[in-house]
N, C-alpha and C positions, 0 to 999 in steps of 0.2 A: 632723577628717576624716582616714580614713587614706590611706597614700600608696599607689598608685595601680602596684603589683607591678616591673606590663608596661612603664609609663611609665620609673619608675626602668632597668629593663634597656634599654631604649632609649635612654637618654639615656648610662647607660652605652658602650652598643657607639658610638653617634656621636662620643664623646669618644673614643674608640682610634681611630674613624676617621681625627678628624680629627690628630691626631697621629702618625698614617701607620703605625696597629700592628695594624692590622686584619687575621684571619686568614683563609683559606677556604679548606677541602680544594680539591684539583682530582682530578680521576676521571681513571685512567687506561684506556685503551682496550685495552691490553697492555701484556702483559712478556713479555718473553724473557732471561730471565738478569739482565745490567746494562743490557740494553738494551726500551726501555720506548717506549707509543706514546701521545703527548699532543693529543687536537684533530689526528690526521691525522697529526702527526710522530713522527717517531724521534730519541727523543736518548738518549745515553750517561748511564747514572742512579750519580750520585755522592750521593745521601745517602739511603740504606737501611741499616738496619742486619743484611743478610745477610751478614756477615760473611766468612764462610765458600761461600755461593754454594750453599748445600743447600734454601733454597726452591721451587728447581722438579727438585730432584733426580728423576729417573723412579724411582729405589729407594723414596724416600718415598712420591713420588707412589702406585705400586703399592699399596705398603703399606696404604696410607689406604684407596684404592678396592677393596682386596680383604676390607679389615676391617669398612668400609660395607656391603660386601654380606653379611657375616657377621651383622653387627651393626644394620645403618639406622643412621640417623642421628644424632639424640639420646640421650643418654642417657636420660630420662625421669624422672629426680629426683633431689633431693641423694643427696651418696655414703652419707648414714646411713639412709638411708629405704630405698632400694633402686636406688640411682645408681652404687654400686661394684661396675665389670666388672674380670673379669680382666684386662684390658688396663690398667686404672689401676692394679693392683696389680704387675703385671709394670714398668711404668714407674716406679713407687717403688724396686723393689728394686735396678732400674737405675740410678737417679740414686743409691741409698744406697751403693751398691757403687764408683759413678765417685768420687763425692765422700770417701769415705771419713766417711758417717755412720750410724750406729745405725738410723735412719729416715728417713722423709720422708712429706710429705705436699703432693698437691696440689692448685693451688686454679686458679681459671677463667683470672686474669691476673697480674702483676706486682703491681699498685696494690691488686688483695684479699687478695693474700700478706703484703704490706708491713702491711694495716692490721689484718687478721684478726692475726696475729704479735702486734704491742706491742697493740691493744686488749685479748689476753688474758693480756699480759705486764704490762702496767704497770697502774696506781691514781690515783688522786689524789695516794696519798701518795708516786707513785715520781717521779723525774725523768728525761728524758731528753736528753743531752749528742749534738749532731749539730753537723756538719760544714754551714756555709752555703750549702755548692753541693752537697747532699745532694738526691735526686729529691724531687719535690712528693708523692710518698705517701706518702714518710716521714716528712717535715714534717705531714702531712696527720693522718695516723695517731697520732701526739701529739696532737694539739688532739683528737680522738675519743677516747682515751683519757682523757684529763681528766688527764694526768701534764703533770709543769711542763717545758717545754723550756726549753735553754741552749743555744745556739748559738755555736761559736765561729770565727776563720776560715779559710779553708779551706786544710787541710793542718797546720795550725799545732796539734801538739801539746803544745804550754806550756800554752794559752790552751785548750784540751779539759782538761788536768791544775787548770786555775786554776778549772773552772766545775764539775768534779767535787768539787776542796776543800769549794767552798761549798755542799755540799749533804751533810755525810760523816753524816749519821744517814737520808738516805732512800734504798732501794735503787733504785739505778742501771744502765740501759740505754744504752751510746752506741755510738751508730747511724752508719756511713758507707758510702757508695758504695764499690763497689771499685773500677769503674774509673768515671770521672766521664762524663757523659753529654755534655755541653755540652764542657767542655774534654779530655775524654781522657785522661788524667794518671788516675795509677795510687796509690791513698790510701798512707802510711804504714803499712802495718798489722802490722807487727812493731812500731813504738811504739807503735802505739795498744794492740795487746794489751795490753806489758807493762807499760803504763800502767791497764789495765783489770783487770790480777793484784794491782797493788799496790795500788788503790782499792777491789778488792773489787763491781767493777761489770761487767755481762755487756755482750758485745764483739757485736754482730749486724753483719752486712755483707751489702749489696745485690749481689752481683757480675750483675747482669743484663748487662751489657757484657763482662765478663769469664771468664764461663762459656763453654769451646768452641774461645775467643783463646788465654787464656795457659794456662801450667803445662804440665806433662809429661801429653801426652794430652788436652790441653785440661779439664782440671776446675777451671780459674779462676785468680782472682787468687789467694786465701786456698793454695792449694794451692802455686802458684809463689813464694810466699813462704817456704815451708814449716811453717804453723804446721802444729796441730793440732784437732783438733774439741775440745780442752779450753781453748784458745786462743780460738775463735771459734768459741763454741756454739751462733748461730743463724745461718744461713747460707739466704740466697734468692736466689734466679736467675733466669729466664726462659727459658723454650722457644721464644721467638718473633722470638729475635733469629738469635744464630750458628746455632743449630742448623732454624732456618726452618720453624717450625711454632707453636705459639700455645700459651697456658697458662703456668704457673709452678708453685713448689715451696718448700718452707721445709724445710729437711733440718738434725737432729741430735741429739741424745740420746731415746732412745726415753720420757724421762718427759718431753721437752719436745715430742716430738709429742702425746702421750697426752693434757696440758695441751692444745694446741693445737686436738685434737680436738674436746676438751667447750667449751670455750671460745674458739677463734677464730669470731666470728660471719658473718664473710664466708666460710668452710668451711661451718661448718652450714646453714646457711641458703641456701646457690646449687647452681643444679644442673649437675653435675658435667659436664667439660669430655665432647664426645662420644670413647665408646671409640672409634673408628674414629682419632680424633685421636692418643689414647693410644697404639695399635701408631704410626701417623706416626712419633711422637716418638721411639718405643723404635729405630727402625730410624737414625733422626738421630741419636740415641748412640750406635750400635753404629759409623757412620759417622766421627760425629765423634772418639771414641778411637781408631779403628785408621789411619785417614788423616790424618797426622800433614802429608803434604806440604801439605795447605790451608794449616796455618799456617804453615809455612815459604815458603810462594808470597805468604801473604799479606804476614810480616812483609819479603819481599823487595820489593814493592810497598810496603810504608810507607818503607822504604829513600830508594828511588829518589824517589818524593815527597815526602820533605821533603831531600835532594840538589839535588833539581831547584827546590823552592821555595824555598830559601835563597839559591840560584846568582841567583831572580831578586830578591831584598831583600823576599820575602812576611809579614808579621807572623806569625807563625806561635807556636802556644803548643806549651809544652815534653810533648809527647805520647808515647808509643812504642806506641801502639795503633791500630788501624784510623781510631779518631776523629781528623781532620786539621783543627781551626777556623784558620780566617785572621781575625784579628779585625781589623773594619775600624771600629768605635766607633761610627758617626752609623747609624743603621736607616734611611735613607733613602739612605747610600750600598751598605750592604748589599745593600738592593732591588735597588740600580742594577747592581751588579755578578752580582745572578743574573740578572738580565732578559736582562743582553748574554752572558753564557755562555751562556743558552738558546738563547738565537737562531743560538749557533755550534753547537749541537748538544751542548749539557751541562744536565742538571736537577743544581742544586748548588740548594739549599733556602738563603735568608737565614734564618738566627736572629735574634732580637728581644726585646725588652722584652715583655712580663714575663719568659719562660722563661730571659733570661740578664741580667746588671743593666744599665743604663741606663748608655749609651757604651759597650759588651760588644759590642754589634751584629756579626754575624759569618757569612760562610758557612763551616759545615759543612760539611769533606768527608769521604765516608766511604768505605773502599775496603775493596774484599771479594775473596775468590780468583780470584769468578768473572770480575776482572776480569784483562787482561793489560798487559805492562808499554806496549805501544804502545798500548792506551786512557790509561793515564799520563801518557805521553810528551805524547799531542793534547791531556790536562786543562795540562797543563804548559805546551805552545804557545798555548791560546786565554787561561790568567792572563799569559805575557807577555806576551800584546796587549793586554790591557788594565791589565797594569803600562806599557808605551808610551805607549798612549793619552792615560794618566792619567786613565782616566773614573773610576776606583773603588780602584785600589789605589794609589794613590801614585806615585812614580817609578819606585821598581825600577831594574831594570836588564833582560839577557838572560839566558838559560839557556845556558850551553855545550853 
């Protein structure tokens, strides 16, 4: 008798239940900035990843609504059929020129860049060396390609050198975040390159976190390190994060877009992000390089909050990026701890099992321009109350 699809997925999602890792969107009612309306309330929104605070920018906004009325709505089909407007071509040249690559090409989101990318980069016979706290679509996007993954752990580039060894007759792709989603922490990628020069293996990085944050002008991690587009010749980002508008992009050598074209299949095959989105984005670039002060306000706020979190004994991982995790380990203390920030007027999202490992349990904080240093200061007052309390984070201590 066969098993029974629906049944299995049910019995599935009741086991997460009952293990307390059950998830569920909540709708919100508005936004205003960082500040957002839940079921009738107002709280202070600490885990977005607007980094920079240019999601309800009225430049973009404009932008969008003036290029919708140009343009309507949809695009109306993939970019090879008859889905590329000038507005997605004006946006390639942009990103080709910020990043400092030959080309680019984009696709609808992060997760179909990632897998469109290695599905037409790799074979059965290639393998892929990734970092363990690597995003789920890079992980993803190996197993759809049919190339053998090696996983090594995270940060630890011996043990990337040791799983490269063992594979020195197949050609090799290793793949890492640039700046890590869950922990923050910014990859090694001046080893990993020149680990990737001397194996003879192409070096690709996720910077979706770090496109916009770091580097002179915001063009990412890869840039603020200073490598080179020979260094790290496949390079993808997202538009949906810092720069607050939707979509993604793989940018670098004009024969590795060209490849990309005929053969990444989540490019061919989806229909292209709406132009009206496309001008959005080009105005969020022009934004995001010339207005240098976001990230300086920002990285002044990452300052002050992890000063102020240390002052109170907060677990706190080694970050220098907008991403701020307090790892609290049990997911049912994490629970506990965003339930009572809400209720003081803080939406700080608990992270959980699966997306982060087991005892990892953690809220996410994420802090963006748009916030100011006295929204800080009140996320900072309502964790000492409950480093006091002792309902969630331990003992602690005060903030001075």
């Amino acid at each position: 008798m066969r098993l029974d699809l629906l049944q299995s997925l049910a019995t599935r999602v009741a086991e997460r239940e009952r293990a307390g890792l059950l998830r569920r969107a909540r709708t919100l009612d508005a936004a205003h900035g960082v500040r957002i309306t839940i079921d009738g309330r107002e709280l202070l929104n600490f885990c977005s990843n607007d980094y920079l605070g240019l999601a309800q920018d009225p430049r973009i906004v404009r932008a969008l609504q003036n290029a919708a009325n140009e343009c309507g709505v949809g695009s109306t089909s993939a970019h090879l059929v008859c889905g590329h407007r000038r507005e997605h071509a004006q946006l390639e040249e942009l990103l080709c020129e910020w990043t400092g690559r030959g080309a680019a090409l984009l696709f609808s989101s992060g997760w179909l860049a990632n897998l469109g990318a290695m599905q037409a980069l790799l074979d059965r016979d290639s393998v892929c060396v990734q970092d363990k706290l690597n995003h789920a679509s890079l992980l993803d996007a190996v197993q759809i390609s049919g190339a053998a993954l090696r996983r090594y752990p995270h940060n630890d580039v011996e043990a990337a050198a040791r799983q490269l060894a063992g594979t020195p007759e197949s050609s090799a792709l290793l793949a890492s975040d640039g700046v890590f989603s869950m922990d923050g922490d910014v990859a090694p990628l001046r080893e990993l390159a020149a680990l990737c020069r001397q194996e003879g293996a192409m070096l690709m990085v996720d910077d979706a976190h770090g496109l916009g944050v770091l580097g002179p002008h915001g063009a990412g991690s890869v840039d603020e390190t200073g490598l080179s587009p020979n260094d790290v010749p496949v390079l993808m980002a997202t538009l949906g994060k810092a720069l607050g508008c939707m979509g993604a992009f793989v940018a670098g050598s004009r024969a590795l877009i060209e490849g990309l074209t005929q053969f990444a299949r989540t490019f061919v095959y989806t229909t292209a992000m709406p132009p009206a989105l496309a001008r959005a984005a080009c105005e969020a670039v022009r934004i995001t390089r010339e207005e240098d002060w976001r990230r300086e306000k920002l990285h002044v706020l990452i300052a002050r909050f992890r000063q102020g979190a240390a002052q109170l004994g907060l677990p706190l991982m080694k970050s220098s990026t907008a991403i701020q995790p307090i790892v609290l380990g049990d997911a049912e203390r994490a629970l506990q701890a965003s339930r009572v920030l809400e209720q003081n007027g803080f939406l700080v999202t608990a992270i959980r099992p699966p997306t982060v490992p087991a005892g990892k349990a953690r809220l996410r904080v994420t802090l963006s321009a748009a916030h100011s240093e006295a929204d800080v200061d009140r996320l900072l007052d309502a964790l000492t109350l409950e480093a006091t309390n002792e309902k969630s984070l331990g003992s602690g201590g005060h903030r001075r």
